[in-house]
C-alpha positions as CSV (number, residue, x, y, z in Angstrom):
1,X,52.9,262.6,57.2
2,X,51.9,262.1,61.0
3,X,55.4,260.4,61.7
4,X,56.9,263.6,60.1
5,X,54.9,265.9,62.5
6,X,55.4,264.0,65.6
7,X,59.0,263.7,65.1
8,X,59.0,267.4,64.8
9,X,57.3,268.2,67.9
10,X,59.5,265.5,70.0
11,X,62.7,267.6,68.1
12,X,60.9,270.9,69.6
13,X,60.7,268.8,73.1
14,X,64.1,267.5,73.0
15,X,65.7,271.1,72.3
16,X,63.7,272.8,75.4
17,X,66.7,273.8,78.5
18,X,64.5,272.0,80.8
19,X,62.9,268.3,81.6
20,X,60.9,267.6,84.8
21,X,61.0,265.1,87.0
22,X,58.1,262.8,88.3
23,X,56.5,264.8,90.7
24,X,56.2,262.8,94.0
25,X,54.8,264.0,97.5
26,X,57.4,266.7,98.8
27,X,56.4,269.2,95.7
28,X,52.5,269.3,97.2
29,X,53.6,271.4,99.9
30,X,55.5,273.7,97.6
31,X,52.5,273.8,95.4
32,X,50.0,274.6,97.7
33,X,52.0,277.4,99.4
34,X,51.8,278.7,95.4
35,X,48.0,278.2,95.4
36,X,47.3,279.8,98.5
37,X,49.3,283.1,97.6
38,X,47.3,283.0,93.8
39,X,44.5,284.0,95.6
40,X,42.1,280.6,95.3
41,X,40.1,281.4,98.1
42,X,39.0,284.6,95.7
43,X,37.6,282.8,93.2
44,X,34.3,282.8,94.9
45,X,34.0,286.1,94.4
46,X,34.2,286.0,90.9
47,X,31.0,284.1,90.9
48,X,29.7,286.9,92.6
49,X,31.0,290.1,91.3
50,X,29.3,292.8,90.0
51,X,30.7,292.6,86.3
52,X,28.5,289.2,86.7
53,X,25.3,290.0,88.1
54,X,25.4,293.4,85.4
55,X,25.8,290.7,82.9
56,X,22.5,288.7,84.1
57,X,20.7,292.2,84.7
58,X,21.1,293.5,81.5
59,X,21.1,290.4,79.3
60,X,18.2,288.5,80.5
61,X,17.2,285.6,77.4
62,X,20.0,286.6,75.6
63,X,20.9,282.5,74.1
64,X,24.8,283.0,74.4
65,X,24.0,284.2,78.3
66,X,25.8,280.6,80.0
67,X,28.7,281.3,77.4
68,X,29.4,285.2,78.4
69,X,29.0,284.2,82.2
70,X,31.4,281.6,81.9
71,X,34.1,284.2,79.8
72,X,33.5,286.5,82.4
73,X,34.2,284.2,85.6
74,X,37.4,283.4,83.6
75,X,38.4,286.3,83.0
76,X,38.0,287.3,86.6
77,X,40.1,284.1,88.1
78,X,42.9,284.8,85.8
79,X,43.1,288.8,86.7
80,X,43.1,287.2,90.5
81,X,45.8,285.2,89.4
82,X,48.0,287.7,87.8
83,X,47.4,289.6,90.8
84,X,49.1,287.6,92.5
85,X,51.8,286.2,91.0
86,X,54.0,288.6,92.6
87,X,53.6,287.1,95.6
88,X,54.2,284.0,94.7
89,X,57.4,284.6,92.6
90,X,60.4,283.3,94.3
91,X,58.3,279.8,95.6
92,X,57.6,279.0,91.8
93,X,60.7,279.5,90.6
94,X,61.8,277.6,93.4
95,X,59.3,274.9,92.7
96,X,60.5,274.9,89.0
97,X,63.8,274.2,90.3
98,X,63.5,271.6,92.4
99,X,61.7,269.6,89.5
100,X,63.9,270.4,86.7
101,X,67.0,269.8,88.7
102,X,67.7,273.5,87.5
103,X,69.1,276.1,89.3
104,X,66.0,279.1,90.4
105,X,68.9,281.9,88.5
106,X,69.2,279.3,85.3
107,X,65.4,279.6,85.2
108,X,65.1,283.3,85.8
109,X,67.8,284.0,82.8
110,X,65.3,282.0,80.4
111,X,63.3,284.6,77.7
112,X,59.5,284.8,78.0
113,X,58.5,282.6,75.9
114,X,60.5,279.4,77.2
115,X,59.6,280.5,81.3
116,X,55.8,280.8,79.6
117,X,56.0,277.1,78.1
118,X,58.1,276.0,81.2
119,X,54.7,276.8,83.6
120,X,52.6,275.2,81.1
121,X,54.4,271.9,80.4
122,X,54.6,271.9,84.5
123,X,50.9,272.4,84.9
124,X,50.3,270.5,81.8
125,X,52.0,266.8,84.0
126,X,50.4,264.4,84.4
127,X,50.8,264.3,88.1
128,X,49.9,267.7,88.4
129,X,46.4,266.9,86.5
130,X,45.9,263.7,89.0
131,X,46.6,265.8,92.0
132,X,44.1,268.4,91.6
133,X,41.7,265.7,90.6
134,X,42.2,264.1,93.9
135,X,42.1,267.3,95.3
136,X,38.8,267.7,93.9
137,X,37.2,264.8,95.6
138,X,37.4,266.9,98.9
139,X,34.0,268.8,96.8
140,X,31.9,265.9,96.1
């Protein structure tokens, strides 16, 4: 039965329009130009906002208290984030590009849904999980 599923989901994989590349060191530049327009730097400010510090006011020994902080902080990166994807538009398409050997108008032309699980399979790399935990290090 789990040979049957997991040669459905490679099927699923093998049908998507794209396939990426290993990621090597001429994409961190790329990426961190898309980082730096996301808005990063204002996700200190979400652990300071007022929605958060109304929470803690107003809830005090509630049990669920860590679990409603964290949801809101979340929330508040990934409104930052939309935010700012506009800004960022044409460098991750152009990213996208350059590691699926697609063209940035083939990747434009794709629905929602397949641009949607395009991003996540990109962040979802392996490469892309290593560099931000090497990244990371600079906070320790």
């Amino acid at each position: 039965m789990n040979e049957i599923i997991e040669k459905n989901e490679q099927a699923v994989e093998d049908a998507k329009p794209y396939s990426f590349r290993t990621l090597c060191a001429t994409d961190i530049a790329p990426m961190c130009a898309i980082i730096g327009k996301l808005g990063i730097n204002n996700f200190t400010k979400c652990f300071n906002s007022d929605d958060l510090l109304d929470l803690f006011d107003k809830n005090k020994g509630v049990k669920n208290l860590t679990n409603l902080a964290g949801m809101t902080i979340a929330f508040e990166m990934a409104n930052t984030i939309i935010q700012n994807i506009p800004h960022c538009e044409k460098e991750i398409f152009d990213l996208l590009a350059s590691v699926s050997g697609l063209k940035a108008s083939e990747i434009k032309a794709f629905g929602l849904a397949t641009f949607t699980e395009m991003v996540i399979d990109f962040v979802k790399k392996e490469e892309f999980k290593d560099f931000f935990k090497v990244v990371s290090k600079l906070f320790n």
